[in-house]
C-alpha positions in Angstrom: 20.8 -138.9 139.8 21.2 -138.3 143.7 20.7 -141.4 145.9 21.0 -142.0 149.4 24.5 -141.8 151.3 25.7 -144.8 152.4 28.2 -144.8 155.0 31.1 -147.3 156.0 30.5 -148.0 159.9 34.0 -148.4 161.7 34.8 -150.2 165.2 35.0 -148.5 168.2 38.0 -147.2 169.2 39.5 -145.9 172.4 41.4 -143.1 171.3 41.9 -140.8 168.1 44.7 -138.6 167.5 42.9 -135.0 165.9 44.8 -132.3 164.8 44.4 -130.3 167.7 46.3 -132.8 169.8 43.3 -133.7 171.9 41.4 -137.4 172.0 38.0 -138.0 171.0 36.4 -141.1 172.1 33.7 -142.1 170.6 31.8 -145.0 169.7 30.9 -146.1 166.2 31.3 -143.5 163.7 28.6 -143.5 161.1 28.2 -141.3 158.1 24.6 -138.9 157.8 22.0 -139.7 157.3 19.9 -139.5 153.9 18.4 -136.5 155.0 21.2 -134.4 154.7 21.3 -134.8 150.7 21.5 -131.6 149.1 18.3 -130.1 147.7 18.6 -129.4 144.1 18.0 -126.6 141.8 15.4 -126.5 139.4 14.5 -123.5 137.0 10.8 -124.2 137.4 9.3 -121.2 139.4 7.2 -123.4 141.6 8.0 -127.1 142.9 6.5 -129.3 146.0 7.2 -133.1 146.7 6.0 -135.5 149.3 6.0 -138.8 150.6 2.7 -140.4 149.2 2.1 -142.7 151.8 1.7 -139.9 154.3 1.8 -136.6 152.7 4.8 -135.8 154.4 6.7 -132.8 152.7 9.9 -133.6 150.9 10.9 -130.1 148.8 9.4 -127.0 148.4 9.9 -124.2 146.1 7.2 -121.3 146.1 4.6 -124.2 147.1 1.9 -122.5 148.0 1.7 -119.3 145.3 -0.9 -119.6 142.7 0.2 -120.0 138.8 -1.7 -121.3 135.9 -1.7 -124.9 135.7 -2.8 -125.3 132.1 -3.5 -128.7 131.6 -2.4 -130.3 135.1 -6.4 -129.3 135.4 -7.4 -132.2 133.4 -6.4 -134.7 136.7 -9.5 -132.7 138.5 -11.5 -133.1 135.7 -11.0 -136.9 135.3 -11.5 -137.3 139.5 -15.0 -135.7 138.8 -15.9 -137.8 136.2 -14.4 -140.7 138.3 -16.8 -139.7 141.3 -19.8 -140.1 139.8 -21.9 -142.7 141.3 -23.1 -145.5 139.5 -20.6 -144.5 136.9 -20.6 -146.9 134.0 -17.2 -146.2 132.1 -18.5 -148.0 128.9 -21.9 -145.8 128.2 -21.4 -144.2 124.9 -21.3 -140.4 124.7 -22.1 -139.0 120.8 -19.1 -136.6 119.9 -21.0 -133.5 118.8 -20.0 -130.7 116.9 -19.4 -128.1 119.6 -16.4 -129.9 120.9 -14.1 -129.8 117.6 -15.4 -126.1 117.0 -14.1 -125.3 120.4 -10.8 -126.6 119.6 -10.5 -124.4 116.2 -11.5 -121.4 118.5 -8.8 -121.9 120.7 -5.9 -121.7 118.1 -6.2 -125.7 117.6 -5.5 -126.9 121.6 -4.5 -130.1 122.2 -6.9 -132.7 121.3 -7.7 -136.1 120.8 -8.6 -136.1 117.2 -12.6 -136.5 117.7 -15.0 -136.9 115.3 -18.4 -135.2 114.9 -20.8 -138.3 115.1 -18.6 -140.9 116.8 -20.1 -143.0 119.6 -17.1 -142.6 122.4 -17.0 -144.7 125.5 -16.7 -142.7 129.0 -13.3 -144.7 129.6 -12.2 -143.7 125.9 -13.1 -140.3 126.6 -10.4 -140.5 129.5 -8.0 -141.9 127.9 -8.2 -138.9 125.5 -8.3 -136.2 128.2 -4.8 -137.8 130.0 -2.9 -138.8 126.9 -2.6 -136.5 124.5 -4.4 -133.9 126.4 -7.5 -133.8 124.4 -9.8 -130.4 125.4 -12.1 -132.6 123.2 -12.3 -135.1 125.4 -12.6 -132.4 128.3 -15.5 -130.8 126.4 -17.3 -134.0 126.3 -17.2 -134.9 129.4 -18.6 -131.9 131.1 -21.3 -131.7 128.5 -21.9 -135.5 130.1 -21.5 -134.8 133.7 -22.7 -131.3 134.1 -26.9 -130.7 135.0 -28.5 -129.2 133.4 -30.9 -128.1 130.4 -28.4 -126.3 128.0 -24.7 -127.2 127.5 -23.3 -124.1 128.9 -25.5 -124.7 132.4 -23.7 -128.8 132.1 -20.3 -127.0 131.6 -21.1 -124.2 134.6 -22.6 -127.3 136.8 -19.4 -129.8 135.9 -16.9 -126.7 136.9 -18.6 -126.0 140.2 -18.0 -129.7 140.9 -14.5 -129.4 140.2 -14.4 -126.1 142.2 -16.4 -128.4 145.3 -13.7 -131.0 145.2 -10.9 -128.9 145.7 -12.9 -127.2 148.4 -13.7 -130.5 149.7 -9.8 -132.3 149.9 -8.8 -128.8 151.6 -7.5 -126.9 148.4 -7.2 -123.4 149.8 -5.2 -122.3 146.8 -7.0 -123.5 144.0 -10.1 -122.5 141.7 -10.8 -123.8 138.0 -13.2 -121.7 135.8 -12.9 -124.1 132.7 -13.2 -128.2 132.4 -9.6 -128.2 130.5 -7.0 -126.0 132.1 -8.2 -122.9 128.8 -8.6 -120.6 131.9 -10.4 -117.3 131.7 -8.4 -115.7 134.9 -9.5 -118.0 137.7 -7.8 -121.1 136.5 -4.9 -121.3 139.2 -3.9 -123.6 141.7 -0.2 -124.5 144.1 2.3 -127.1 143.8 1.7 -128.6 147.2 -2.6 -128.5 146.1 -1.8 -130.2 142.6 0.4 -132.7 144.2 -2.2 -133.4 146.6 -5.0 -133.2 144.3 -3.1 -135.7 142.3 -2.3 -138.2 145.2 -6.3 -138.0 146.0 -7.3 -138.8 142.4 -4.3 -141.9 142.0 -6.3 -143.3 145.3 -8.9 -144.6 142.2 -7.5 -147.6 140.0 -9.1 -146.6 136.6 -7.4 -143.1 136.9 -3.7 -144.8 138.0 -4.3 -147.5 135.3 -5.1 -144.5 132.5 -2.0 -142.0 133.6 0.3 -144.7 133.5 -0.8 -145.8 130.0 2.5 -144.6 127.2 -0.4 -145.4 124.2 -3.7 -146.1 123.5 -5.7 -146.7 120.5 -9.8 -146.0 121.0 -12.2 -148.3 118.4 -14.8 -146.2 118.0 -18.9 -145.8 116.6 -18.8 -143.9 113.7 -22.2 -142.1 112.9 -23.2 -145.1 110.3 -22.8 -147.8 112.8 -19.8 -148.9 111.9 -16.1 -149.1 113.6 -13.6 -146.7 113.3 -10.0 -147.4 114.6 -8.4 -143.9 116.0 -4.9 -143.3 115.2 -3.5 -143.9 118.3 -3.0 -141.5 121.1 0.9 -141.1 122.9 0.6 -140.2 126.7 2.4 -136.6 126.3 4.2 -137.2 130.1 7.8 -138.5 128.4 9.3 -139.7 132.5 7.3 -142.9 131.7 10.0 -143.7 129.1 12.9 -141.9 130.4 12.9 -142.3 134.4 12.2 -145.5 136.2 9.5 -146.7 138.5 7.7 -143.7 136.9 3.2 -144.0 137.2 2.2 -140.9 136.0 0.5 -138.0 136.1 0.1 -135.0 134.2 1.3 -132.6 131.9 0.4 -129.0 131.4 0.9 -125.9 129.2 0.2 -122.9 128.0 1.0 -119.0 127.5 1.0 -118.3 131.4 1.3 -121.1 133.0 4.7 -122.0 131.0 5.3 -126.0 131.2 3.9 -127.6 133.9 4.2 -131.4 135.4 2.8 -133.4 138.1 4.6 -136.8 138.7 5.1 -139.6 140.5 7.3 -142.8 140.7 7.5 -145.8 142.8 10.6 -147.2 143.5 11.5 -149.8 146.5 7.9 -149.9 147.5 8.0 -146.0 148.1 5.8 -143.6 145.7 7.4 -139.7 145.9 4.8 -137.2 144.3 5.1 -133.7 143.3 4.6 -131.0 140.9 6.4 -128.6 139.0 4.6 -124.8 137.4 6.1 -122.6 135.1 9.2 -124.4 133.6 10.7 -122.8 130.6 9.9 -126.1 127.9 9.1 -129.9 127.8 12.5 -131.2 128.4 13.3 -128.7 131.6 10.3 -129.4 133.3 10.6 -133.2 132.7 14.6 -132.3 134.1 13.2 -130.6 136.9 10.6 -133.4 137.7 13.7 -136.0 137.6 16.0 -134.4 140.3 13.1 -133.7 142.4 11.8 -137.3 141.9 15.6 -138.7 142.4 15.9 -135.9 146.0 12.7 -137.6 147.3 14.0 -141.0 147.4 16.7 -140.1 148.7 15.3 -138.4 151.3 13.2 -141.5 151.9 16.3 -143.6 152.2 
């Protein structure tokens, strides 16, 4: 892990003997600065962290060229949801059919186990989209939040919202066309717009509360009234276990977009946030997240 250089400060002295013969006289002598730690290498193709407090850049790699973000897309999808005014995270949304068909059409994606029939809270429903990643969950809640008379016009609606928020916070590189990262070619967004995408959306303490969440088991409605006790869902980001200070946010994956994280960490009082796109498995990307999460505090001091 890098940290911050630490220099010995030595007293003045008058005169110094260098190997050229000459004097140098000089104050105190003092070592660099934590800005001159060395940037590391990651195998990720894209990386961007900053300084949370004020957005100020701390690495780049490729920041601003557009990749796949597989599930990463799931942090815009909970901000929507999030948005909504007069949102009351405890209404009950009926898990319907459609959503567990849609996970057997796409070659069993990641889900949160849902059950046809089940009576799921909003906040539930969250919890299942940012743990274990559940398109389920996804589903649901655009078929909740979207307008409109059919499901497919509430899943069109809930996606232009996505698309209006990126457009709002200044995302110039980014454009969803699906409610769970499953793109259909126009799913793609930037290090740098994830990472400030992500920094917007951990502004709301629900969302930072959920993403920092290691497991969560949902008591559920079954269709007959009674409860049903879900097996319980595992947060698939594995740097809230294995790297300190760490609050969330995001993982992602997928044919294209390769392994994807977006992370943060507070350490000191100081939250660095980033992202990394197309890593080549779990454990490099969560390798590449650490160095870059260990360079920013350094850099921070």
């Amino acid at each position: 892990m890098i940290t911050g250089i630490k220099g010995t400060r030595f007293r003045s002295v008058a005169a110094v003997a260098v190997t050229s013969g000459a004097l140098l006289t000089t104050g105190a002598l003092t070592a660099a600065p934590a800005q001159a730690v060395t940037a590391p290498s990651i195998v990720a193709k894209g990386g961007y962290v900053m300084n949370n407090s004020n957005a100020k850049t701390l690495y780049t790699k490729a920041a601003d060229t557009r990749r796949s973000t597989g599930s990463t897309t799931k942090i815009m999808t909970a901000k929507v949801v999030l948005a909504q005014s007069n949102l009351n995270l405890d209404a009950k949304v009926t898990i319907q059919k459609a959503y567990s068909d849609y996970i057997v059409d796409n070659n069993y994606a990641s889900n949160a186990g849902l059950i046809v029939g089940d009576k799921v809270t909003v906040r539930q429903l969250l919890y299942g989209l940012m743990l274990p990643s559940g398109c389920d969950a996804a589903y649901a809640l655009a078929d909740k939040f979207g307008s409109g008379s059919t499901r497919a016009a509430r899943v069109k609606s809930f996606i232009g919202k996505m698309n209006t928020t990126a457009k709002n916070l200044g995302l110039k590189n980014t454009h969803f066309d699906s409610f769970d990262g499953i793109g259909h070619g126009a799913n793609y967004s930037t290090p740098r717009d994830l990472t400030k995408l992500a920094s917007s959306a951990m502004k709301n303490s629900t969302f930072r509360t959920i993403v920092k969440t290691k497991a969560y088991t949902a008591k559920t409605i079954t269709k007959s009234g009674s409860p049903r006790t879900m097996k319980t869902w595992k947060n698939t980001n594995g740097l809230l276990s294995s790297y300190s200070g760490t609050i969330g946010v995001k993982t992602g994956s997928g044919p294209e977009a390769k392994y994807c994280l977006v992370f943060a960490a507070t350490r000191n009082g100081k939250t660095v946030i980033g992202t990394v796109l197309a890593s080549t498995s779990i454990a490099q990307r969560e390798t590449d997240a650490k160095k870059l999460l260990s360079y920013g505090f350094a850099k921070l001091g």
